[in-house]
N, C-alpha and C positions, 0 to 999 in steps of 0.2 A: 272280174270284179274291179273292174278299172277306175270306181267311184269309190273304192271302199280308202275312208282314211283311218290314220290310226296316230294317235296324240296321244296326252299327257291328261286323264282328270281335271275339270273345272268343275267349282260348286251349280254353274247353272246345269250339270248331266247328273244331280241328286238323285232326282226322283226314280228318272229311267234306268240307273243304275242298282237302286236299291229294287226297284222292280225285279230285273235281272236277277238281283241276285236271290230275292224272294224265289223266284222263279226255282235257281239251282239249289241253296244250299238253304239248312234250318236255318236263319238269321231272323235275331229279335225283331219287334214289331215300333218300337222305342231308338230305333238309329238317327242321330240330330246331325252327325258328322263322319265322313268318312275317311279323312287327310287328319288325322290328331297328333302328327309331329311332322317336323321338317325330314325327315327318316321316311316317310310311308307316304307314296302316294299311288296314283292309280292310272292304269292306262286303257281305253276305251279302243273299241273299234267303231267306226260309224258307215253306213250304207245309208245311202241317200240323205244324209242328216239323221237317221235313228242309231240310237246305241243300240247292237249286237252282240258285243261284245266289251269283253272288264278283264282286268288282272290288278290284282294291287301287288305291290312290292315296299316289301321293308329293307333300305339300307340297313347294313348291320357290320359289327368291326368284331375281328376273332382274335382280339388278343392275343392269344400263341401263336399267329402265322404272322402278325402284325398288317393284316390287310382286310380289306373291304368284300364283304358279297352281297347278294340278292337273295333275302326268301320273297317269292313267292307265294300265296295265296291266292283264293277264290277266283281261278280260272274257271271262267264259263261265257259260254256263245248262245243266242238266242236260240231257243230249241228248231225256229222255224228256219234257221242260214246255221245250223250244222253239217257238218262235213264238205264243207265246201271250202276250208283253206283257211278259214277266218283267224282259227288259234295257232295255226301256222304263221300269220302274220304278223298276227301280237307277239310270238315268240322273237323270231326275228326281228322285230322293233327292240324286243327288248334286249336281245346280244346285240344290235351295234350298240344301243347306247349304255350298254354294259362296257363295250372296251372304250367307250369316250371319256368314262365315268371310271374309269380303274379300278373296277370289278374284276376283283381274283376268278368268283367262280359263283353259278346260280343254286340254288336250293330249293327244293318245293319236296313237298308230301303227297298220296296220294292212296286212297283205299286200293286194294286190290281186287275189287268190283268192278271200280270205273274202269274196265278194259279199253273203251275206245281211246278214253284219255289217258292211259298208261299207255298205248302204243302210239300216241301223239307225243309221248315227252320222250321216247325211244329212238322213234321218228326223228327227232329235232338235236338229237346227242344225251341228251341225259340217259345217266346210268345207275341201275339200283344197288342203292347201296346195301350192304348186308347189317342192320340197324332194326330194330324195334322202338315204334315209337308209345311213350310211357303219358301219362296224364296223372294228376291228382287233383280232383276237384276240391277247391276249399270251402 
């Protein structure tokens, strides 16, 4: 994949993004914006000029360690250029520019369904934490 690049989110990859993400996860039908703070943006993969891939990342500050990290969200690759490397690369774009960025350490969620994608974040160093994650719809 010698063509394949991988950048930072601009409002002109809206559309094909939210495709995407139609594509993987239940997401409203109502999205006007996907960047809604200086904190959260998002990183693309492109082949031949099409997005294939997305990850957004929220900057986030942990008060008791007094340092910066990365959650993570809506990882996903076009279903038709899966397994070929692509979230490999997104990951790795996003640890250099985690240690450029004085990122303590990255965070992400992940059902224990998605097996291919939990041995992709395996794969790349993440490790499970022993944590239950809790909701409360208001």
């Amino acid at each position: 994949m010698d063509n394949l690049i991988i950048r930072k989110y601009v409002n002109d990859n809206f559309n094909e993004v939210i495709k995407l993400l139609k594509d993987n996860f239940n997401i409203s039908d109502n999205i006007k914006s996907i960047d809604d703070n200086l904190n959260s943006f998002g990183i693309v993969a492109l082949l031949n000029k099409k997005i294939v891939g997305y990850i957004r990342i929220d900057k986030l500050h942990n008060p008791f360690k007094n340092s910066y990290y990365y959650f993570l969200s809506y990882v996903c690759v076009d279903s038709n250029y899966q397994n070929a490397g692509i979230a490999t690369k997104l990951l790795e774009f996003i640890f250099n520019m985690a240690k450029d960025d004085n990122i303590s350490y990255i965070e992400l969620t992940s059902r224990s369904s998605r097996e291919v994608a939990n041995h992709l974040y395996l794969k790349t160093g993440f490790v499970i934490r022993d944590t239950n994650v809790f909701r409360k719809e208001i």
